[in-house]
N, C-alpha and C positions, 0 to 999 in steps of 0.2 A: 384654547388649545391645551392648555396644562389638564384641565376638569374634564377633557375629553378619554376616555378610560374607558372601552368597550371589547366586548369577547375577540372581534377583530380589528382592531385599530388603537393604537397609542400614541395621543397628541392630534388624532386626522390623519396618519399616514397610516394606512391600509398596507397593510401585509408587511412594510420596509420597520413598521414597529417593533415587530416580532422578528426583524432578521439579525441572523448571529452580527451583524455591526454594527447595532446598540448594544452597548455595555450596561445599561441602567438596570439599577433593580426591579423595575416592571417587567422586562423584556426578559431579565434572565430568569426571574420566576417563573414567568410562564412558560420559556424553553424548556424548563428541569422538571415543571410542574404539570404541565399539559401535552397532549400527543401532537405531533409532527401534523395531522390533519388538522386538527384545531386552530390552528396560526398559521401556519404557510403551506400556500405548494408549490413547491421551486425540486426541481429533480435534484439539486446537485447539496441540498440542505438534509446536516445528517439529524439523526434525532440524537438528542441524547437525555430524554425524558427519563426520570427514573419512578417517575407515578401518573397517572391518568387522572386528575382532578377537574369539577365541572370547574367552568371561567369564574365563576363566585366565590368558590372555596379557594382559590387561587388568589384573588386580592384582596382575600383578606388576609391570606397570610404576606404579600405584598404590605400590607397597611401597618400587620403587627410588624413586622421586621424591620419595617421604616419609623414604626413609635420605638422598637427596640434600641434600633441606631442613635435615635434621639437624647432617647434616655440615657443612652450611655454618655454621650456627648455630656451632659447637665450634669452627671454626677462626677466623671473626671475630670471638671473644672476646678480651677483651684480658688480657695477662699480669696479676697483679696487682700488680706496679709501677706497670703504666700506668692502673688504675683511678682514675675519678674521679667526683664524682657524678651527670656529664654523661654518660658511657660505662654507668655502671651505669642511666640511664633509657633509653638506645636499647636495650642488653641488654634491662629487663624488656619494654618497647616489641614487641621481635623474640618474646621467648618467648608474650607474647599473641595475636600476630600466626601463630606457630606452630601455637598452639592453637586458634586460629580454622580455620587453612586442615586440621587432622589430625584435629580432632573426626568422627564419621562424621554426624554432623547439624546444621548449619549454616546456618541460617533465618537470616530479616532480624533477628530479635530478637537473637540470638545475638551482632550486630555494634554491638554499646551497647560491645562490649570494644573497639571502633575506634576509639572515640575518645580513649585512652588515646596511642597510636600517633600519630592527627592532632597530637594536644597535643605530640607528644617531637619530629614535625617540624618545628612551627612556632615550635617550640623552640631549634633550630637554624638558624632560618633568621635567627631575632633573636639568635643566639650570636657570640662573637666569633671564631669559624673563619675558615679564609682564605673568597674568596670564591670559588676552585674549588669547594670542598665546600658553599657554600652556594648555591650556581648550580645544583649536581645537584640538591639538595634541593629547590630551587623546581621546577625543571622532574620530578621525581617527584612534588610535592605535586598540581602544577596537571593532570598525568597523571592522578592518583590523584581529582581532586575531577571529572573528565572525568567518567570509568569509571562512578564512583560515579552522576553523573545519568542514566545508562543502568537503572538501576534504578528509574527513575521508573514510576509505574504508567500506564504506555501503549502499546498494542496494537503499534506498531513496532518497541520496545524488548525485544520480547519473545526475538528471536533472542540481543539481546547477554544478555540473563539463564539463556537454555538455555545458552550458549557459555562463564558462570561470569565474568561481567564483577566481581563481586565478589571474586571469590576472586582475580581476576588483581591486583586491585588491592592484597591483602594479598602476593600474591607481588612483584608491581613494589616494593613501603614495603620488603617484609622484605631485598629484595636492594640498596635503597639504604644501609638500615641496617647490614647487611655490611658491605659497600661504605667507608662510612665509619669502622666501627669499625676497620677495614684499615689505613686510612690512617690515623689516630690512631695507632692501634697503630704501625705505621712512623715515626711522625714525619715524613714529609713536610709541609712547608709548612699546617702545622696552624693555627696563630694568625694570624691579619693585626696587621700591625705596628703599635704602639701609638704616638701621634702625642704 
């Protein structure tokens, strides 16, 4: 099922692969990246293609953006001198978060693993980091709780759920969590100073 990847079907499921409720980065590629005939015919599904690529060209850019994701993962890990048990819950944080966005089926159930992720930001937000790194964080989280009410079940909301508002919102968390473990990792201006 996972090595099944074809112009029409993601996983074996025919046409439900390609519907705006997989969040997965397969699914959202090919919504952004191929025309509305290519993937689905369903009357009431909008397009919101912003290019017309043949299905080939499409996963590979699927494949690079998923070694992308990877490689980011590998390089904001931190050494293990600098681990601690704070950096090792943004790590597991990121690897769920990864897992989310590279599964090839990615339903609304599937994001019960999100909250895992909300928990390690809000985590940080109450941590004693400087408050550069928690200034990001807030403005990610409040990003992140936006996006997420886009997925409310309402006929308006229906383009930001073709266009993967879900899945953006596990790419905005994952690349904050980078982000920070960066800077950890560096020792910049990490702690706020203790009174």
């Amino acid at each position: 099922m996972v090595l099944t990847y074809k112009a029409d079907s993601i996983a074996q499921r025919r046409r439900r692969g390609f519907s705006p409720k997989n969040q997965s980065l397969f699914a959202v590629t090919n919504r952004l990246l191929r025309s509305r005939e290519d993937i689905l015919q369903k009357k009431h599904y909008t397009p919101v293609n912003f290019a017309n690529l043949e299905f080939i060209h499409v996963a590979g850019v699927t494949i690079l953006a998923g070694l992308g994701l990877c490689l980011f993962f590998i390089i904001s890990m931190p050494s293990r001198a600098c681990r601690t048990p704070q950096t090792d819950a943004v790590e597991y944080a990121m690897l769920l978060l990864l897992i989310l966005m590279l599964t090839p089926l990615s339903f609304t159930y599937t994001y019960i693993w999100f909250l895992y992720p909300l928990m390690v930001s809000c985590n940080i937000l109450l941590s004693n980091l400087s408050a550069r790194i928690r200034r990001v964080m807030l403005i990610s989280f409040i990003g992140c709780v936006l996006l997420l009410g886009f997925s409310l079940p309402v006929s308006c909301f229906d383009i930001f759920k073709a266009m993967g508002n879900t899945f953006w919102v596990c790419v905005f968390l994952f690349i904050t969590f980078g982000w920070i473990l960066i800077q950890i990792r560096s020792g910049k201006e990490i702690f706020r100073e203790e009174r």
